[in-house]
C-alpha positions as a printed NumPy array, in Angstrom:
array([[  0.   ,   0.   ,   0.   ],
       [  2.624,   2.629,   0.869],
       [  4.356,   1.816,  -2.534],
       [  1.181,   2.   ,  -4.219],
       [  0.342,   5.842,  -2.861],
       [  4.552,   6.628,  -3.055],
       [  4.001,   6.137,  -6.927],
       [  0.326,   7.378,  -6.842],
       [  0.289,  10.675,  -5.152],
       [  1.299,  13.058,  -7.876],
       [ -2.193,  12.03 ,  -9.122],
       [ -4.104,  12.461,  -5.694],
       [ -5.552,  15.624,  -7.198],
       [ -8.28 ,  14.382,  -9.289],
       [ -9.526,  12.586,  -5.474],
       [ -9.072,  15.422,  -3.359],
       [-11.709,  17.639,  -5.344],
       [-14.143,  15.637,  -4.439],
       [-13.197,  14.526,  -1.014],
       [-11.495,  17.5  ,   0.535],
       [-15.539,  19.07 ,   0.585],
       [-17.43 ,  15.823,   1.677],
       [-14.445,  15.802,   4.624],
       [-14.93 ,  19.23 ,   5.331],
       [-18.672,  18.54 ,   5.284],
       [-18.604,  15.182,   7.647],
       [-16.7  ,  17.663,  10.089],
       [-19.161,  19.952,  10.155],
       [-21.878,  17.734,  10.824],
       [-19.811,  16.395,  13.961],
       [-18.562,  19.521,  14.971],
       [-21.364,  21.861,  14.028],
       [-20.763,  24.829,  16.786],
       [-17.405,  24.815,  15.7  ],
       [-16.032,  24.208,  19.221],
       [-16.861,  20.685,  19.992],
       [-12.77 ,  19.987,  19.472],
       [-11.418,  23.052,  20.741],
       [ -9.866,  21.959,  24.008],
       [ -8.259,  18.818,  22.407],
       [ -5.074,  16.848,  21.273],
       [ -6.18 ,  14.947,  18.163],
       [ -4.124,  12.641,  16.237],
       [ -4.818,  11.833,  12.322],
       [ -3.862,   8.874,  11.362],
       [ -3.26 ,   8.089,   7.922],
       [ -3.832,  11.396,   6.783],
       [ -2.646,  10.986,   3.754],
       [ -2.728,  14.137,   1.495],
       [ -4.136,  16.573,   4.521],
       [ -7.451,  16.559,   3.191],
       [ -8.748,  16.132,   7.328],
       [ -6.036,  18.2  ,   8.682],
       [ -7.12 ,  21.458,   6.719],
       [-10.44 ,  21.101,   8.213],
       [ -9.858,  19.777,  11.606],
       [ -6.338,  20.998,  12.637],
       [ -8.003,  24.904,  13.125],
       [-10.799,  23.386,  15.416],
       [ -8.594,  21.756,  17.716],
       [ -5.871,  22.799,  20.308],
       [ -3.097,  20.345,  18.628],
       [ -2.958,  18.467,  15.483],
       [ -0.658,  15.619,  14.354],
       [ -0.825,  13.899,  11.254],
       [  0.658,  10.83 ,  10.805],
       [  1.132,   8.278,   7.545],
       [  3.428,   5.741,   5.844],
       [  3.612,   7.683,   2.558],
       [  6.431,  10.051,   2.135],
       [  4.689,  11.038,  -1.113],
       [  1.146,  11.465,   0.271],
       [  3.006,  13.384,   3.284],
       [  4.953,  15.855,   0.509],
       [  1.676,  16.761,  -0.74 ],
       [  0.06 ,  17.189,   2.586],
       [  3.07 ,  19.496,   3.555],
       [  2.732,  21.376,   0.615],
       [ -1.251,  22.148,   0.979],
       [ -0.381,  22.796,   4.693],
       [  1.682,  25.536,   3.333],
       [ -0.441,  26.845,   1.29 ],
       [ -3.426,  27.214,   3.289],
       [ -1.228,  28.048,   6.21 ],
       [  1.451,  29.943,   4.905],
       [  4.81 ,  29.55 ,   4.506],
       [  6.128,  29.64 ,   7.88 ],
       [  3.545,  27.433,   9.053],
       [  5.041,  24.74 ,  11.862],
       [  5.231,  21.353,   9.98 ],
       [  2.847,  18.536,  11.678],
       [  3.371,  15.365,   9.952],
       [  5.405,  12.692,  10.447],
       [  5.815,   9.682,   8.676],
       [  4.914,   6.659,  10.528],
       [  3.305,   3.1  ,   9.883],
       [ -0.4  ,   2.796,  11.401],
       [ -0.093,  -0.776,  11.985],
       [  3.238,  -0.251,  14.533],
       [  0.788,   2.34 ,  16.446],
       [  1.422,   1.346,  20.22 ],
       [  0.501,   5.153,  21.768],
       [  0.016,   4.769,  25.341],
       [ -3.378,   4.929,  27.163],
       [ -5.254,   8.183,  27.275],
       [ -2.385,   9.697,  25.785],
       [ -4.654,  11.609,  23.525],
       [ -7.674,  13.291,  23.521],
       [ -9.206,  11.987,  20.506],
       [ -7.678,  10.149,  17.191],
       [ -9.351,  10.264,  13.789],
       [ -8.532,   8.153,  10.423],
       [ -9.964,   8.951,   7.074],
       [-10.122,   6.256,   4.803],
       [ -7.904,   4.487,   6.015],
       [ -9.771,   1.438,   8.185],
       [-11.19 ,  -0.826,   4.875],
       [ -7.513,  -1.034,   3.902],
       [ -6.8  ,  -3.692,   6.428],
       [ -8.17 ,  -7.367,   6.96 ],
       [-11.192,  -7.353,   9.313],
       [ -9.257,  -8.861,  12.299],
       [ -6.91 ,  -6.16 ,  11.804],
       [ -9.452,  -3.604,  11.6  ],
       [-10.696,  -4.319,  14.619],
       [ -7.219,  -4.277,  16.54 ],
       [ -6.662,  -1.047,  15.317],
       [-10.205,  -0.037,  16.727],
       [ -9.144,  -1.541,  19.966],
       [ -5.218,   0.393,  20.412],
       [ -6.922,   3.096,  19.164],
       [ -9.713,   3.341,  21.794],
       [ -6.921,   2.372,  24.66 ],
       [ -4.54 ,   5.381,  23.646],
       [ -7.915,   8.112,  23.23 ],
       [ -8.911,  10.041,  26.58 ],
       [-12.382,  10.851,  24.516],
       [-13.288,   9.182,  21.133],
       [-11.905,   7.517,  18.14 ],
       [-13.733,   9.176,  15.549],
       [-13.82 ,   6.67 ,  11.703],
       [-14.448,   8.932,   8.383],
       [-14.878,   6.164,   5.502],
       [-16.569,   4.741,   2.8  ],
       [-20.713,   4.266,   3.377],
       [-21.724,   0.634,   2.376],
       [-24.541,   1.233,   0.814],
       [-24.135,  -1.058,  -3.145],
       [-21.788,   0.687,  -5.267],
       [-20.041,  -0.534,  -8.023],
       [-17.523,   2.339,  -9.177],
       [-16.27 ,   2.439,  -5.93 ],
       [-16.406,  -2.03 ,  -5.787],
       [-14.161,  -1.862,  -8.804],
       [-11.807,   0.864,  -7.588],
       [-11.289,  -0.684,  -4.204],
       [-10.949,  -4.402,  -5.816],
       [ -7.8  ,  -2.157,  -7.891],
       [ -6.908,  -0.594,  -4.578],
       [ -6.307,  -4.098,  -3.133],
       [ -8.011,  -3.103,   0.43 ],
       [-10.675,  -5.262,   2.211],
       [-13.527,  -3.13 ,   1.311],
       [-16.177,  -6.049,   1.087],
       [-15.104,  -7.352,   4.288],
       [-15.331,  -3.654,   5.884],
       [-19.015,  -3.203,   4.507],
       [-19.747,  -6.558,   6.631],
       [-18.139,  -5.88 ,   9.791],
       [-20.789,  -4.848,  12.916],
       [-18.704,  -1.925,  13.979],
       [-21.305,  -1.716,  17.039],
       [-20.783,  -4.67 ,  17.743],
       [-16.718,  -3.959,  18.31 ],
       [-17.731,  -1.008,  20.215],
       [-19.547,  -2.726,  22.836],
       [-16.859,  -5.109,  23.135],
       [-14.297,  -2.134,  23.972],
       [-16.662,  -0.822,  26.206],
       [-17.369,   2.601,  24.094],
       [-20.29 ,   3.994,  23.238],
       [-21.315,   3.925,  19.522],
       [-22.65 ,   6.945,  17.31 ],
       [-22.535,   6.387,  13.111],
       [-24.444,   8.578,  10.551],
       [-23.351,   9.151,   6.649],
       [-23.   ,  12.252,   5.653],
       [-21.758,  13.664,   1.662],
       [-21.056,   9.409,   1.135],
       [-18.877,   9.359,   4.253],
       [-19.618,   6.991,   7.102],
       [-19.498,   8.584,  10.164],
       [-18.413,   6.564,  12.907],
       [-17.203,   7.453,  16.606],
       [-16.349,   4.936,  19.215],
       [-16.528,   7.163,  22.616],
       [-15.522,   6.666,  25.883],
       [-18.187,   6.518,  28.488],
       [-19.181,   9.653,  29.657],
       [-18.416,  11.883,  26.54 ],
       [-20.707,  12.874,  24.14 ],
       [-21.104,  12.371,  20.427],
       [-22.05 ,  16.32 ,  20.243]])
């Protein structure tokens, strides 16, 4: 996969018209004062280009992006830049999501984009769970919906990820198993899901 987007990234364009708005949109929808975040740590993972960084980084106290991409992380530097100027601190670092050992509560609240059907469904589910140990709040999921589509079945079959799998997988079901409390909605195509700790709210 991180070969696949090193080679592929000079093309991520013709994605990230489309996706940088339903992103921005999903955020909205979770965040929709505009200060649900402001008080926290949050930590992207696989944030590939920076399309969830540009519009979550302002609403929070700190940002980190992380990915295994040097390519996808040049771009995401660059649109940083741009949106952010030129002196703007840099807040990416490369790093594999499947080494992720963060310790407990070390973070307010991590969030991954598209990044969860990539993996085998016992992986998936792993992730969930060292994700939800390292969060002080939530582990909020922005992905693919599951209602039918072909375009996208094709794409993803291309991709090589475990889409079909993902689509199958009772994500509220691996929530009450952790213990969290489980919110989804779709919103612009994107699946909305957030895996909170007890206590905190989805709002």
């Amino acid at each position: 996969m991180r070969r696949f987007y090193d080679w592929f990234f000079p093309f991520y364009g013709i994605i990230e018209r489309s996706s940088t708005e339903n992103i921005s949109a999903a955020i909205d929808a979770i965040d929709t004062a505009s200060g649900r975040f402001k008080d926290d740590a949050v930590l992207d993972l696989c944030c590939g280009s920076g399309s969830l960084a540009l519009a979550l980084a302002p609403r929070c106290a700190s940002y980190e992006g992380r990915d295994q991409s040097e390519g996808m992380l040049s771009r995401a530097r660059a649109r940083w830049r741009k949106r952010f100027g030129s002196e703007a601190r840099d807040l990416f670092v490369r790093a594999n999501v499947l080494d992720f050992a963060d310790p407990e509560g070390s973070i307010d609240r991590i969030f991954m984009s598209y990044g969860l059907h990539l993996f085998p469904p016992e992986v998936e589910i792993d992730l969930l769970r060292r994700f939800f140990h390292a969060a002080k709040k939530s582990v909020v999921i922005l992905d693919h919906e599951t209602s039918p589509d072909l375009l996208l079945s094709l794409a993803e079959a291309m991709e090589g990820s475990w889409y079909q799998a993902y689509r199958r997988i009772d994500f509220s079901e691996a929530a009450a198993a952790m213990g969290a409390r489980f919110f989804e909605q779709v919103v612009r195509g994107i699946r909305i899901m957030e895996f909170a700790k007890p206590g905190t709210s989805s709002r």
